[in-house]
C-alpha positions in Angstrom: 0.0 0.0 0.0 1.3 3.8 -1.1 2.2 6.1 1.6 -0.3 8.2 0.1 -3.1 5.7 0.5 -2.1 5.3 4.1 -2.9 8.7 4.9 -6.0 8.7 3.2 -7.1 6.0 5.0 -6.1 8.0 8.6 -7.8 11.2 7.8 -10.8 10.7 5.7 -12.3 7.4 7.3 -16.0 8.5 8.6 -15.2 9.0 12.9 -12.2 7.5 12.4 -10.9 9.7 15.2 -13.6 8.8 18.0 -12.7 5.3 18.3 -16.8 3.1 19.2 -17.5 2.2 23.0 -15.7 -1.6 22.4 -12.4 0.1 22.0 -12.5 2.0 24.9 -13.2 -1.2 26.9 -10.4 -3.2 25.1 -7.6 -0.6 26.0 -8.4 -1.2 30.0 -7.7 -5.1 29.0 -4.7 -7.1 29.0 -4.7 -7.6 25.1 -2.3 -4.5 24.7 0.4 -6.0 26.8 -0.7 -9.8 26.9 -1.0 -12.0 23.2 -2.0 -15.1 24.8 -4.5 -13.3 27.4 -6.5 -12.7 24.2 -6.6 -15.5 21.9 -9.3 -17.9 21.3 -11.7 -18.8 23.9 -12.5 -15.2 25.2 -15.5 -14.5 22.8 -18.8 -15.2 24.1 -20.1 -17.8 21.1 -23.6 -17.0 19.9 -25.2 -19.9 18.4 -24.9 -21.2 15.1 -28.0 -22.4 12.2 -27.2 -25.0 9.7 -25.5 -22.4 7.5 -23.4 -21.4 10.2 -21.9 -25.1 10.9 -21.8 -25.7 6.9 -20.2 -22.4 6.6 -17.1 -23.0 9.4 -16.6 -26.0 6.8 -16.1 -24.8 4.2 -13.8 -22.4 5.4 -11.7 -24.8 6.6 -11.7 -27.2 3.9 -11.4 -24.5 1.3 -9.0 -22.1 1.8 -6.2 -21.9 -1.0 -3.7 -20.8 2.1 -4.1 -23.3 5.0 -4.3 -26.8 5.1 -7.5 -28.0 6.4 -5.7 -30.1 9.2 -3.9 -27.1 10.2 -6.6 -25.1 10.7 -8.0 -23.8 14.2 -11.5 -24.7 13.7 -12.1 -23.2 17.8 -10.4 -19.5 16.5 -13.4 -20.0 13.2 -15.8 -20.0 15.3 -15.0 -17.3 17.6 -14.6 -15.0 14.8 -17.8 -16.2 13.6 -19.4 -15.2 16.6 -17.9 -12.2 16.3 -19.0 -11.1 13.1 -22.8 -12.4 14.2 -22.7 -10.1 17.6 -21.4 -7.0 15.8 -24.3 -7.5 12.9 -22.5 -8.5 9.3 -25.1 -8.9 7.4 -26.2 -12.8 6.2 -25.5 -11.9 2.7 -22.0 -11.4 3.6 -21.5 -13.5 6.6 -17.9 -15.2 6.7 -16.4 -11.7 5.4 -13.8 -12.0 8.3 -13.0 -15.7 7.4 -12.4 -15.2 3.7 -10.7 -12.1 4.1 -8.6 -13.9 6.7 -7.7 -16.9 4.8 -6.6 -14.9 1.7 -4.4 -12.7 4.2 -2.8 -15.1 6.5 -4.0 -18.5 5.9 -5.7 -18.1 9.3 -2.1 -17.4 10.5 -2.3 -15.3 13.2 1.4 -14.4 13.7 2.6 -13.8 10.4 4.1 -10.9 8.6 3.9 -9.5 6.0 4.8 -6.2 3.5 8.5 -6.2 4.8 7.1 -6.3 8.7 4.4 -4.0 8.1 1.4 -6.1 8.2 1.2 -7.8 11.1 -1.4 -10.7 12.1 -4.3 -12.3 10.8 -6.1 -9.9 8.8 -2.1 -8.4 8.0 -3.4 -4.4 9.3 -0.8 -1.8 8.4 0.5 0.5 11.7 -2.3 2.9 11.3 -4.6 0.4 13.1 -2.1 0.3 16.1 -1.9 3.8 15.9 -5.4 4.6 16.0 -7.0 2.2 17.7 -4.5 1.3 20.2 -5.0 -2.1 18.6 -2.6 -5.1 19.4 -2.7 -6.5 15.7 -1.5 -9.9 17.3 -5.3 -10.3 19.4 -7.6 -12.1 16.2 -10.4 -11.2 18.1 -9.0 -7.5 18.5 -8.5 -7.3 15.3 -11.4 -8.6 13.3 -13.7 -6.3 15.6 -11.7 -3.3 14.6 -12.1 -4.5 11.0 -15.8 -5.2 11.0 -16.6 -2.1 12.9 -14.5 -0.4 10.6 -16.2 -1.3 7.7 -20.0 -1.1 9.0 -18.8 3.1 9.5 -17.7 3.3 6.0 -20.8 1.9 5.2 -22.7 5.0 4.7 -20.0 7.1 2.7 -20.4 3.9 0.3 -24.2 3.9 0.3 -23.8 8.0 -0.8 -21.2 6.9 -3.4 -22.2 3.8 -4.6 -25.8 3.1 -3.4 -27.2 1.1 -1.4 -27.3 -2.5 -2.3 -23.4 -2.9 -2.7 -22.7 -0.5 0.2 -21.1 -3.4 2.5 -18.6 -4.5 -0.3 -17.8 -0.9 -1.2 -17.2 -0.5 2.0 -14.9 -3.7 2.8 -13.1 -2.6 -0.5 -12.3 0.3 1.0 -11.1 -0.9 4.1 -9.2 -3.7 3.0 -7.3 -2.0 0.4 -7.1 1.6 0.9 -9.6 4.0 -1.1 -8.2 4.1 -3.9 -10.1 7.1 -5.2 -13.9 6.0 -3.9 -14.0 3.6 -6.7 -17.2 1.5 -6.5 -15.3 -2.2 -6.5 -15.4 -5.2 -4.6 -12.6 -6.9 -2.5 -10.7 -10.2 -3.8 -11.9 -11.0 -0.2 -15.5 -11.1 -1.8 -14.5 -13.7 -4.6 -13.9 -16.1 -2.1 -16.7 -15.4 0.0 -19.1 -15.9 -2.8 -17.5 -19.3 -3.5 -17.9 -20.6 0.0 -21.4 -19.6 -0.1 -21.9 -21.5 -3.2 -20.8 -24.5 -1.4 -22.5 -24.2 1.7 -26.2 -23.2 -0.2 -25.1 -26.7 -2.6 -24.1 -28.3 1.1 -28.0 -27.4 2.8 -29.8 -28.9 -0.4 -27.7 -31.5 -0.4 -28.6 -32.2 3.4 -32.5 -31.3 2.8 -32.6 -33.9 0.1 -32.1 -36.3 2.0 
């Protein structure tokens, strides 16, 4: 990403400088100075519907970057749960897995750019910056992202309209501005592949 994109991204992100209410509570917690003290198994799991379980499947079994035995089916689920409690919508549910697996293969240490893109969704230093955010936590992280996007999410419904808003958004936040371009993220092509599956996976099962 271009050092001028970067400081798009700072300065013209809707409220990017009053960080929500969940922030505020994640600074008082150990996740700034503690890695393990906020990995999997500190998100309160909502429950899941057939499409759910068929979903966490598929996104193990069908990610070009992670083998499927390698995969942490526990940390799937918590970000899962995440994205359900925060309120992606069902049309794009899994967002935070696919973007995930195309980023770090579910990775969670990895780096990436030459050292600048740290963790499982690979944020650049502006999200430590901002947000305060350890970019080590997944569950930090992929609340940051999702809440990022869902603010963008007007900006893109002016610019774009409102049916594609959410991937306008994501776009946006994924991969910089870029100009306010209405275009989807790579993220999305994989997303709409695993949903492929999982709606051939449900008739499949209701055949039967």
């Amino acid at each position: 990403m271009k050092l001028s994109v970067l400081f798009i991204l700072l300065f013209t992100f809707p409220a990017l400088s009053s960080p929500p209410a969940w922030h505020s509570a994640r600074i008082k917690d150990l996740c700034s100075q503690c890695v393990d003290c906020c990995m999997v198994g500190k998100v309160k799991r909502v429950p899941f519907s057939k499409f759910d379980t068929s979903l966490l499947e598929v996104a193990r079994t069908n990610c070009k970057n992670a083998r499927p035995d390698k995969v942490d089916v526990e940390l799937l689920k918590d970000l899962l749960s995440v994205e359900k409690k925060i309120g992606v919508p069902l049309a794009y549910r899994g967002a935070v897995l696919a973007a995930a697996c195309r980023e770090s293969g579910y990775k969670t240490t990895v780096k990436g750019d030459g050292g600048k893109a740290v963790g499982l969704l690979q944020m650049w230093p502006w999200w430590k910056s901002r947000f305060k955010l350890n970019r080590l936590d997944p569950i930090a992280s992929a609340r940051a992202w999702i809440s990022q996007i869902l603010r963008t999410v007007p900006k893109a419904t002016r610019k774009c309209g409102k049916r594609r808003a959410f991937v306008r958004a994501w776009a946006w936040v994924a991969s910089g501005p870029k100009g306010w371009k209405c275009r989807s993220p790579r993220h999305y092509t994989t997303l709409k592949r695993w949903h492929a599956l999982v709606r051939k996976d449900l008739s499949r099962m209701a055949a039967k």
